[in-house]
C-alpha positions as CSV (number, residue, x, y, z in Angstrom):
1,X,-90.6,109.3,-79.9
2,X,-87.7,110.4,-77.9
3,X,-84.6,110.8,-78.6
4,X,-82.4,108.5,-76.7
5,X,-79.6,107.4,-78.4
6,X,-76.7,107.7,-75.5
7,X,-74.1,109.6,-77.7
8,X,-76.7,112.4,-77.8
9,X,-76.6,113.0,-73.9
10,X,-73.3,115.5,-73.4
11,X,-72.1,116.1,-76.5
12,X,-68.6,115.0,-75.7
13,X,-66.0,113.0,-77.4
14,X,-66.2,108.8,-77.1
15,X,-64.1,106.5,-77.3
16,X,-62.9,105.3,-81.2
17,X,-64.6,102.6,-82.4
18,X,-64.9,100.5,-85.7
19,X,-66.8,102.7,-88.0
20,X,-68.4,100.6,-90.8
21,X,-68.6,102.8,-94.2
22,X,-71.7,100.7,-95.6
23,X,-69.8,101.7,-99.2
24,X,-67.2,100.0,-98.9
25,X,-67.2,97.9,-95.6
26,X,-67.9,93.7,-96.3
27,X,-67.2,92.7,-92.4
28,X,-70.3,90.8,-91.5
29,X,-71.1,90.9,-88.4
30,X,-73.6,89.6,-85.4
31,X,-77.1,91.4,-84.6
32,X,-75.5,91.4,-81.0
33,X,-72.3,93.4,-82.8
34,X,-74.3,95.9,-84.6
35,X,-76.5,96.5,-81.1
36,X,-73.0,97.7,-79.6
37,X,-72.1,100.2,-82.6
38,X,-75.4,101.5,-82.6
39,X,-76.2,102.2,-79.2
40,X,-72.2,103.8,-78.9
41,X,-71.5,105.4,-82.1
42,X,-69.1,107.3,-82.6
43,X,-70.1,111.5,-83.5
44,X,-66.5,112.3,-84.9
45,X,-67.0,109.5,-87.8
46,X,-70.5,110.1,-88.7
47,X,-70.1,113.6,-88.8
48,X,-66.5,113.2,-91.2
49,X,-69.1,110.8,-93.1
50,X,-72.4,112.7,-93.7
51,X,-72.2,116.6,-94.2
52,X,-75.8,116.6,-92.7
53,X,-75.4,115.3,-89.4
54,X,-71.9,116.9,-89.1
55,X,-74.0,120.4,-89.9
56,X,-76.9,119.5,-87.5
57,X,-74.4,118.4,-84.6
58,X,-72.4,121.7,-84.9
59,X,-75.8,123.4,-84.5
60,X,-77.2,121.3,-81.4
61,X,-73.5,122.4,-79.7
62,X,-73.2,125.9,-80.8
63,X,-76.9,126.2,-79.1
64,X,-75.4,124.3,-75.9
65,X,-72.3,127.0,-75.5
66,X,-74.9,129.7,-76.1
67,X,-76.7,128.5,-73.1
68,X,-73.5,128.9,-71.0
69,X,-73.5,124.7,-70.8
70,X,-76.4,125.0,-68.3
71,X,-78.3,123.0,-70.6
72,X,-77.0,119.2,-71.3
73,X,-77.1,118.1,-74.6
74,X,-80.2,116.3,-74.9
75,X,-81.8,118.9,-74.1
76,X,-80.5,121.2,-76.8
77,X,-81.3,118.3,-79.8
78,X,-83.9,119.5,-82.6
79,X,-85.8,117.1,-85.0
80,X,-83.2,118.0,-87.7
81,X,-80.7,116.3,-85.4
82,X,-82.7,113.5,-84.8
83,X,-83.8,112.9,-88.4
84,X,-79.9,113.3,-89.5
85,X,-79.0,111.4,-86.6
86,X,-81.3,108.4,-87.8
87,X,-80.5,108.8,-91.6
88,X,-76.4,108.5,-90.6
89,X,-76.9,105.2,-88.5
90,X,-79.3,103.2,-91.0
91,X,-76.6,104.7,-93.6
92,X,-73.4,103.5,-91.8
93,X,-74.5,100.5,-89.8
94,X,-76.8,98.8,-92.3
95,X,-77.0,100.8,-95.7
96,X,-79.9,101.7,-95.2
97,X,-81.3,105.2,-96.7
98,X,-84.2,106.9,-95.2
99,X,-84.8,110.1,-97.8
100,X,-88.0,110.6,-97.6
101,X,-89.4,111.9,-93.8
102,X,-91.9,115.0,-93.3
103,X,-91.5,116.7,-90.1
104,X,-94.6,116.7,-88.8
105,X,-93.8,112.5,-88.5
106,X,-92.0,110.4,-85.6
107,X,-88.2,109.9,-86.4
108,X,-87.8,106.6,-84.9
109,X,-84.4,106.1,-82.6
110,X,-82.4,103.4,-84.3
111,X,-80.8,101.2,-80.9
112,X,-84.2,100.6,-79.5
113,X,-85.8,99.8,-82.9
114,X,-83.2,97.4,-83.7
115,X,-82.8,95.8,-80.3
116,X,-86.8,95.0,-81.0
117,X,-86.2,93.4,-84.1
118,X,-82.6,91.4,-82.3
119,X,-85.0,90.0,-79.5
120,X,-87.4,88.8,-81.7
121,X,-84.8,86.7,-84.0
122,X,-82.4,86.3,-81.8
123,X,-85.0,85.3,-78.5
124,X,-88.2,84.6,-79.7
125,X,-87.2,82.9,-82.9
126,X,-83.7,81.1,-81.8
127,X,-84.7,77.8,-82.3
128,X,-86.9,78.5,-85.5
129,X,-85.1,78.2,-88.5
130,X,-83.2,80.3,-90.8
131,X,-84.3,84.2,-90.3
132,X,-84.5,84.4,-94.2
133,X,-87.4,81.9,-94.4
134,X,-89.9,84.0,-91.8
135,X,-92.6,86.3,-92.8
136,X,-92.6,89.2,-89.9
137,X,-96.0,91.6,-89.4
138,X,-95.4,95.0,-88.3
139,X,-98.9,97.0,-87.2
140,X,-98.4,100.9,-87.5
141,X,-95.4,100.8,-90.1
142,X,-95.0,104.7,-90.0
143,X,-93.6,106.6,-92.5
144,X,-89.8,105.2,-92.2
145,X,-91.2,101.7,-92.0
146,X,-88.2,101.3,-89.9
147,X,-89.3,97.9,-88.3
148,X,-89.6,96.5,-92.0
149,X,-86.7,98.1,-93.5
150,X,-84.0,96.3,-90.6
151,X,-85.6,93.0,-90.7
152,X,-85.7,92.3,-94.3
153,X,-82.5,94.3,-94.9
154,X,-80.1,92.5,-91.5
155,X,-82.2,88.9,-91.2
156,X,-83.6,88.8,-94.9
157,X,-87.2,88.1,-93.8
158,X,-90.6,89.4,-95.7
159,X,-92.6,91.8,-93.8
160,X,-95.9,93.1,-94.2
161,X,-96.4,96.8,-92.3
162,X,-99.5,98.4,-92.1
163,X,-100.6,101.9,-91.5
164,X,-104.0,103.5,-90.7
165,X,-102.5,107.0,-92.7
166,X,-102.7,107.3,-96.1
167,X,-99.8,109.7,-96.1
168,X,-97.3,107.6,-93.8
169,X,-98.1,104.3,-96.0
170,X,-97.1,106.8,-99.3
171,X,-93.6,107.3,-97.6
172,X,-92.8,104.4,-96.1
173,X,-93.5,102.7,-100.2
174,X,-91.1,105.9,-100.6
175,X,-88.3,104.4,-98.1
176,X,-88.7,100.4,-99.3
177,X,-88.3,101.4,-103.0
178,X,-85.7,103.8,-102.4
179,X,-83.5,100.6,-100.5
180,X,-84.9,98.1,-103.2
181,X,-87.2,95.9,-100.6
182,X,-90.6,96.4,-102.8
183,X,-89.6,91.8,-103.2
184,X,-89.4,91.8,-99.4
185,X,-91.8,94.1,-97.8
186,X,-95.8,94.4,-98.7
187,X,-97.1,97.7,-97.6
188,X,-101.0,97.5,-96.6
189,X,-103.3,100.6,-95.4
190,X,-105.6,99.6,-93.1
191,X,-109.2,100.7,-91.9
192,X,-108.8,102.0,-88.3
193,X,-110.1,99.7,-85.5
194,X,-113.3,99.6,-83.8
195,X,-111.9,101.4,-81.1
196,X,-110.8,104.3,-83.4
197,X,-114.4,104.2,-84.8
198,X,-117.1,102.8,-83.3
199,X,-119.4,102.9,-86.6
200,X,-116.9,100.1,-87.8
201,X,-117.0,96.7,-87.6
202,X,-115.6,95.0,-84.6
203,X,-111.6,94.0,-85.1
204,X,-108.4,95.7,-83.7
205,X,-105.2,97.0,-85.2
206,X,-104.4,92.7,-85.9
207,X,-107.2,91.9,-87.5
208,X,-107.7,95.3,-89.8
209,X,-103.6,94.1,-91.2
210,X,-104.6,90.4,-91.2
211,X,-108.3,91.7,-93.4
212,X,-105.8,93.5,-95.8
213,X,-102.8,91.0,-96.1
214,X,-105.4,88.1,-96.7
215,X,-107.0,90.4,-100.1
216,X,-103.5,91.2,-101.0
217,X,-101.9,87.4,-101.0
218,X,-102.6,84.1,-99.8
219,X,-102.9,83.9,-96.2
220,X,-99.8,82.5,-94.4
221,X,-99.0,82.4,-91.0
222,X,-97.1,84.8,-89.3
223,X,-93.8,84.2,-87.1
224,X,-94.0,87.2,-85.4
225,X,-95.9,90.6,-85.5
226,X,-94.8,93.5,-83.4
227,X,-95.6,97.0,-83.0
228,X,-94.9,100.7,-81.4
229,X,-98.1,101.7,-80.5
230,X,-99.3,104.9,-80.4
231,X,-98.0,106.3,-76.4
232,X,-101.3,108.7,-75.7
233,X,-104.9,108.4,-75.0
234,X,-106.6,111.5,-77.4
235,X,-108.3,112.4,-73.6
236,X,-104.9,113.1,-71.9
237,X,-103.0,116.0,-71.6
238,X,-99.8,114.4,-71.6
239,X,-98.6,114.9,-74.9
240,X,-99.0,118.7,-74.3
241,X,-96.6,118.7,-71.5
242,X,-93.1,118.7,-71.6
243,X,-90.5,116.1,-70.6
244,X,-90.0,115.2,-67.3
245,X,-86.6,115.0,-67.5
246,X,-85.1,118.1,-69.6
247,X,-87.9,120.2,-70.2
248,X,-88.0,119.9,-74.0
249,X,-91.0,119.6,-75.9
250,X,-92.4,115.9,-77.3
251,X,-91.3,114.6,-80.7
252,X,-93.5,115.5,-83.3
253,X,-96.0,113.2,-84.6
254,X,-99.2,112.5,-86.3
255,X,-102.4,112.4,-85.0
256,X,-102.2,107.8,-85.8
257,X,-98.7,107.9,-84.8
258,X,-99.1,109.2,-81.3
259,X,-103.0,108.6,-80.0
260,X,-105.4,106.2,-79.6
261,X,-107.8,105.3,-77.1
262,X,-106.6,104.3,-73.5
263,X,-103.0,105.1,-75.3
264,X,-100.6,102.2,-75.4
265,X,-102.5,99.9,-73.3
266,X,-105.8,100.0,-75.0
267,X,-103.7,99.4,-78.1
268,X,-102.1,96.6,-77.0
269,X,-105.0,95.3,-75.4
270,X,-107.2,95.8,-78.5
271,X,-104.3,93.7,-80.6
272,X,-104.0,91.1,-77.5
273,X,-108.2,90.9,-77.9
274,X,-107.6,89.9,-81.9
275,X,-105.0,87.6,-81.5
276,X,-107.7,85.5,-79.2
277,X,-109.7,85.1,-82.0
278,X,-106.9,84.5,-84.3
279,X,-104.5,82.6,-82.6
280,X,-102.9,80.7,-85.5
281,X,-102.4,83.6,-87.5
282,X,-98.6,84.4,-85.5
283,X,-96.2,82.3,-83.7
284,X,-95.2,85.3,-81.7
285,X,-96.9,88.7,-81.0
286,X,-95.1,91.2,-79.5
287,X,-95.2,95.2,-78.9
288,X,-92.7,97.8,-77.6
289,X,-94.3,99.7,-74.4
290,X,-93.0,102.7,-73.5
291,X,-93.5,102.9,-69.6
292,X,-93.1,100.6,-66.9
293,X,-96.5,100.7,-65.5
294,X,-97.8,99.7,-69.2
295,X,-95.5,96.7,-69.3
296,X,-96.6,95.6,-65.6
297,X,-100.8,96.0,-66.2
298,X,-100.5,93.9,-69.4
299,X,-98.2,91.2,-68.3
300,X,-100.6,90.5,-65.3
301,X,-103.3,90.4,-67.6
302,X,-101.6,88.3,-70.2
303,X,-100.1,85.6,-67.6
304,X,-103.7,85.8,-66.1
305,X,-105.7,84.4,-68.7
306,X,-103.0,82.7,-70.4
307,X,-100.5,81.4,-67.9
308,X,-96.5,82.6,-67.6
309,X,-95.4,79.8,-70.1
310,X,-96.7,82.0,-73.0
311,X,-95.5,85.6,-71.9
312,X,-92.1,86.7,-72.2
313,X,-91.0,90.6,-71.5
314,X,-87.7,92.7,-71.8
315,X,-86.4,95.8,-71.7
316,X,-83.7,98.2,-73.3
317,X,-82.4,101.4,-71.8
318,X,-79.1,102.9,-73.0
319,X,-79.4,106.2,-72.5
320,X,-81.9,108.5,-70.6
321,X,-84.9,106.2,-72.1
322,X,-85.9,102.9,-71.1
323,X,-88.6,100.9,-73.7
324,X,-90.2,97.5,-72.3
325,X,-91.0,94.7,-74.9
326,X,-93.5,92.0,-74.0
327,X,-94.4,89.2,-76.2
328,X,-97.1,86.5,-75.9
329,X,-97.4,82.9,-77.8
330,X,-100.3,80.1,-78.3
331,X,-98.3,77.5,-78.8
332,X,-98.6,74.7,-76.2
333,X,-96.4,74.5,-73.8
334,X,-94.3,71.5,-72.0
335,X,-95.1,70.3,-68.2
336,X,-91.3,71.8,-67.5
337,X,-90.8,74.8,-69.6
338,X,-88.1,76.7,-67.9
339,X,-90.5,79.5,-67.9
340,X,-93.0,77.8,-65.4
341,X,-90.3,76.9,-62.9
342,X,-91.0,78.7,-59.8
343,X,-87.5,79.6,-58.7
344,X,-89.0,81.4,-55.3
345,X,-90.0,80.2,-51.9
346,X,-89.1,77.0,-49.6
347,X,-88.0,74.4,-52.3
348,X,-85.6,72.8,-50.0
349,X,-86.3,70.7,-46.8
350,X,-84.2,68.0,-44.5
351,X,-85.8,65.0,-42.6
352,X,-84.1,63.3,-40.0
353,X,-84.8,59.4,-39.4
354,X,-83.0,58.0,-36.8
355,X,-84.8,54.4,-36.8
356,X,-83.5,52.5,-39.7
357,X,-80.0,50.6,-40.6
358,X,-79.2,52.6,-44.1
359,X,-79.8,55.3,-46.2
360,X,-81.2,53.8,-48.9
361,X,-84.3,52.6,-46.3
362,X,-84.5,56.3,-45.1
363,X,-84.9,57.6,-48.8
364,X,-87.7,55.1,-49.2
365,X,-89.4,56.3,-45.8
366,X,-89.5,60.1,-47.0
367,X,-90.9,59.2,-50.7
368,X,-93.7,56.9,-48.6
369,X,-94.5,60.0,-46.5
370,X,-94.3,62.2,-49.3
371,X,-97.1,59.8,-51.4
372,X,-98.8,59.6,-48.2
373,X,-99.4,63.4,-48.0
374,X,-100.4,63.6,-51.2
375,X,-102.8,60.7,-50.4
376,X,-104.5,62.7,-48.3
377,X,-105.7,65.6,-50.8
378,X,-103.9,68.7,-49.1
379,X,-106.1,71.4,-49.6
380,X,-109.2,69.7,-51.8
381,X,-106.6,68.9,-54.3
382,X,-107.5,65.5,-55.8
383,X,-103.2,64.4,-56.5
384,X,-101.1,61.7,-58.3
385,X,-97.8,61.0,-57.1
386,X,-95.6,58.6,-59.7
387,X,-92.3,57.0,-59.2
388,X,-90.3,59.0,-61.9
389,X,-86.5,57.8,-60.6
390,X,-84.4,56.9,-63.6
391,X,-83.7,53.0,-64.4
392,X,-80.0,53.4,-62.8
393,X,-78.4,50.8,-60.9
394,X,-77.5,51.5,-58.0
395,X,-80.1,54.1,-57.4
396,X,-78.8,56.6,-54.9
397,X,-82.1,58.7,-54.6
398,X,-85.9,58.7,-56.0
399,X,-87.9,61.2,-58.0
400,X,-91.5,61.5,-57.5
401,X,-93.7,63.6,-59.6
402,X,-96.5,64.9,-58.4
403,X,-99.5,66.4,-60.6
404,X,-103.4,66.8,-60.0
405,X,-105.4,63.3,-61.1
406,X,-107.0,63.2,-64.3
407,X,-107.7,65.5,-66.9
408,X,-107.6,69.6,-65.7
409,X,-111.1,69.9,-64.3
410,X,-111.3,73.7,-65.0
411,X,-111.9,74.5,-68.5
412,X,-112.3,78.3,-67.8
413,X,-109.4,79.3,-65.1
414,X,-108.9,82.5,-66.2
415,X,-111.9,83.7,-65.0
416,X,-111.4,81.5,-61.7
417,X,-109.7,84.0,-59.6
418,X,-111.4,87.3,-59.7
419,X,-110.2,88.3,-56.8
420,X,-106.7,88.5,-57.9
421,X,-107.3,92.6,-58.4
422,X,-106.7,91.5,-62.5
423,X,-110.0,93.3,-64.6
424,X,-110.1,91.5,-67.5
425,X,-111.4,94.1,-70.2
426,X,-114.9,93.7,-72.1
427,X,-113.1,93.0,-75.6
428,X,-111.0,90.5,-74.2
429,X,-114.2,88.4,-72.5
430,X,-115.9,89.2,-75.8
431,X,-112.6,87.5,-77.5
432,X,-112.5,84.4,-75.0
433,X,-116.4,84.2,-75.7
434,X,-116.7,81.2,-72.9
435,X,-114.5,78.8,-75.0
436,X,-111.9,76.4,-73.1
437,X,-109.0,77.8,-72.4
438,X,-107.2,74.9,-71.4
439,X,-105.6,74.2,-74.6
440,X,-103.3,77.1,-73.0
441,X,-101.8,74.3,-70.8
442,X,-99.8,71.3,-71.3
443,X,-101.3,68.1,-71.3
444,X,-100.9,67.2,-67.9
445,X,-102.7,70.2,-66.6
446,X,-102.3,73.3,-64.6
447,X,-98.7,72.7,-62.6
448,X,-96.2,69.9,-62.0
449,X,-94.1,69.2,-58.5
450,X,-90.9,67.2,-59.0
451,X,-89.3,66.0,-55.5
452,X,-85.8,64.8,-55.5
453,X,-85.2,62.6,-52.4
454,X,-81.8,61.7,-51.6
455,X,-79.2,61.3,-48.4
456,X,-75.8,61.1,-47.6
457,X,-74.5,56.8,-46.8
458,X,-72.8,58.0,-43.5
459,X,-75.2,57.5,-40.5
460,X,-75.3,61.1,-37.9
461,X,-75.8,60.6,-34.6
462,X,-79.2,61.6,-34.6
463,X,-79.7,59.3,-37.8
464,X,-79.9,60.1,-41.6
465,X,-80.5,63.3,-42.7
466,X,-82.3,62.6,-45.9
467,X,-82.5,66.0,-48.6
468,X,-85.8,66.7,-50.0
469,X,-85.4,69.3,-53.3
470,X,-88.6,70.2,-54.7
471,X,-88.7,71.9,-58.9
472,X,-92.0,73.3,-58.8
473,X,-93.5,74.5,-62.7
474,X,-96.9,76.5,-62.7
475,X,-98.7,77.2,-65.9
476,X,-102.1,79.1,-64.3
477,X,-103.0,81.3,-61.4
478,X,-105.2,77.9,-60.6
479,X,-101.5,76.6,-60.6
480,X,-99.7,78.5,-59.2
481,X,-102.0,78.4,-56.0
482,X,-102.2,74.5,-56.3
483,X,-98.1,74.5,-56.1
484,X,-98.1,77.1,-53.0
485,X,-100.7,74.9,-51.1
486,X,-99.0,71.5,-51.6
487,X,-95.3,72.9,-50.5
488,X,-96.7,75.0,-47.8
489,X,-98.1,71.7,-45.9
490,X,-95.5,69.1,-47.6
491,X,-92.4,70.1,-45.0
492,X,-94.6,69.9,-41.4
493,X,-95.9,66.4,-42.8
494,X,-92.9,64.8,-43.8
495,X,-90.9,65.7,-41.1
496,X,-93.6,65.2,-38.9
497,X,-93.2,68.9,-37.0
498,X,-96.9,70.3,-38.0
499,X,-99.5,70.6,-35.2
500,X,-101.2,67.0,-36.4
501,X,-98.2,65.1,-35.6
502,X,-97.4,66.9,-32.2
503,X,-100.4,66.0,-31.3
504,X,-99.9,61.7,-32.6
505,X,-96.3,62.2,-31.1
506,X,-97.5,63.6,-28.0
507,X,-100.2,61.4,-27.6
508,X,-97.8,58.3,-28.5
509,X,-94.9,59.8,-25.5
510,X,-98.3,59.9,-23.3
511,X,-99.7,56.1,-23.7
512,X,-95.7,54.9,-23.7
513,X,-95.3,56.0,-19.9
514,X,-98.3,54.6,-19.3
């Protein structure tokens, strides 16, 4: 892993901050709080605090003046800097100890690992309950078992973390009893997955922990899993290279630790794959990616076969290091969940009708030609259009709420638009196995139109101008295309400027001088 803790970059003196000495300090404070310290600590304090880090630090700069400063700081760090490093923060900021770390293991930077953890409680799980009553997986626990060790120590949760290594598991049971979490975190070594070893039984990284927590206590479901999965694909050379950015060579790590097939995205795709087939074993699964292009491959193929209601992402940079987080969900969504509200494109339109005596008649002559349109199937689509204006007297506007008729006619969507440049990998068809995926949608189907028709009382020249808004909430690609179709053709037709009412208007001019 890198090292990316923004401190580490120049070396030089920040600014004084609070510096909680987890002996005798009693402050509590926020997840959001902690973030802050961590992410901007303070060198001079830890170093007065922990001999260690204070001798590793004078090593990293006595190596930077040697170099005649060409070099920046970052690029001068060693593991024993990073390991001290990560021992003084868990020490100071949550009281935390880490003794036991070989050097041949990942030393996991503490910001991004607990801004992971503070999405997930603080994001995922708001409006879940108390943190203390939620039972956390963490898949590829390592040897710090740092995932497991922050949750259960900051938000009091149970964890189970499992590892594929024999050795890591044996430290990480090292770490938890050493911080007395043996109540609070069950340590599990795992088979490797199918991918790792074809001679195995199907199952990914999920199911192997799910196998082993399931022998070791009564099944429960999860609230959240998460994960940092292994960067590099065995078949690359990009491990051997060095950074891009400073030249230095990659953090150590195990063979488990850092490699598995198609790297990061054939993990994650391997875990997305299981929780298909096991999708009330979590509320939440999630996973830390670290690049870009990662993140943007499996969100497309996440919102593709599940919709954008169940997908959420993130991302964390301070420093030279950005991570991406991306999290997925089963549970059924709501017609307007915020997250299918398409906030792009032409959801505003004006109408001008100059024949009637009040507004209140040129409101009801839009939401007629709005119903009308959808009448008329725009498209192929088959569409109900409801009176949804609230019971208020005197009603200065009308809602309609327009939504395809009857019950979603596509059970299997996500294989509906294949042309979408999406390839939707073997062990994820293998996972869907044909079943109907529309349980992935609300109720009322694959999208939702809400049109909110109203118009000022004072009469223009040229007549009222009546104000048409349109909220427009996709939950499928099928969706999402439904929604683009119907607002494309809903502005020529209701204000009567498309080429079919030229035509009528023209032809209507033409028979009136005659």
């Amino acid at each position: 892993m890198d090292v990316d803790e923004p401190s580490a970059s120049n070396g030089q003196k920040s600014k004084k901050r609070a510096h909680p000495d987890s002996s005798n300090e009693s402050v509590s404070r926020t997840s959001s709080e902690v973030l802050s310290l961590v992410e901007n600590p303070t060198f001079e304090e830890l170093a007065r605090q922990y001999p260690s880090f204070h001798k590793a630090w004078d090593e990293a700069r006595q190596k930077q003046r040697d170099s005649g400063s060409r070099m920046n700081f970052s690029s001068v760090v060693s593991q024993e800097f990073t390991v001290s490093l990560t021992q003084a923060l868990l020490q100071a900021y949550f009281n935390l100890r880490l003794p036991y770390l070989e050097s041949n293991h990942l030393c996991p930077p503490v910001p991004n690992r607990f801004f992971y953890v503070h999405w997930i409680f603080n994001h995922l799980l708001k409006n879940e309950g108390p943190s203390m009553s939620k039972l956390g997986m963490d898949i590829g626990t390592g040897a710090t078992c740092i995932y497991g060790l922050l949750a259960a120590n900051f938000f009091h949760c149970n964890m189970a973390a499992s590892d594929v290594d024999t050795n890591a598991i044996a430290l990480a049971r090292s770490n938890v009893a050493a911080n007395q979490l043996e109540r609070k975190i069950l340590l599990l070594e795992v088979p490797p997955s199918h991918s790792q070893q074809p001679s195995l039984p199907q199952g990914g990284p999920l199911e192997r922990t799910l196998m082993a927590y399931s022998n070791a206590r009564q099944s429960k479901r999860f609230d959240f899993t998460m994960t940092n999965p292994p960067f590099y694909d065995p078949n690359s050379m990009e491990q051997q290279t060095s950074r891009a950015g400073d030249g230095r060579n990659r953090t150590s790590m195990t063979v488990s630790e850092g490699f598995y097939p198609n790297g990061e995205i054939g993990f994650v795709t391997d875990i997305f794959a299981d929780s298909l087939r096991h999708r009330q074993s979590s509320l939440w699964f999630s996973s830390m990616l670290g690049k870009k292009s990662s993140l943007v491959k499996l969100e497309k193929l996440l919102i593709h076969v599940l919709g954008q209601t169940h997908v959420e992402t993130t991302e964390y940079g301070p420093g030279q290091y950005t991570r991406w987080f991306l999290a997925w969900t089963f549970r059924r969504p709501t017609l307007f969940d915020e997250r299918a509200f398409l906030s792009h494109g032409n959801n505003y339109f004006e109408v001008r009708i100059p024949e009637v005596m009040n507004y209140e008649r040129a409101i009801s002559e839009v939401a007629s030609r709005v119903s009308g349109f959808c009448v008329s199937s725009p498209g192929g689509w088959v569409l109900n259009c409801q009176d949804v204006t609230p019971q208020v007297q005197p009603s200065s506007h009308i809602v309609l709420q327009i939504q395809e008729q009857g019950h979603p006619p596509v059970k299997h969507f996500a294989d509906e638009w294949s042309h979408d440049n999406i390839v939707v990998p073997d062990v994820v068809k293998h996972a869907l196995n044909g079943q109907d995926n529309t349980h992935f949608l609300p109720p009322e189907g694959h999208f939702a139109i809400q049109v909110a028709i109203d118009a000022p009382k004072a009469k223009s020249a040229e007549g009222f101008v009546v104000r048409v808004h349109l909220a427009c909430y996709r939950h499928s690609s099928r969706g999402l295309k439904a929604v683009e179709k119907i607002r494309s053709g809903m502005e020529g037709e209701v204000t009567r400027t498309n080429r079919k009412w030229r035509r009528i208007l023209q032809r209507q001019a033409k028979d009136g001088l005659n």
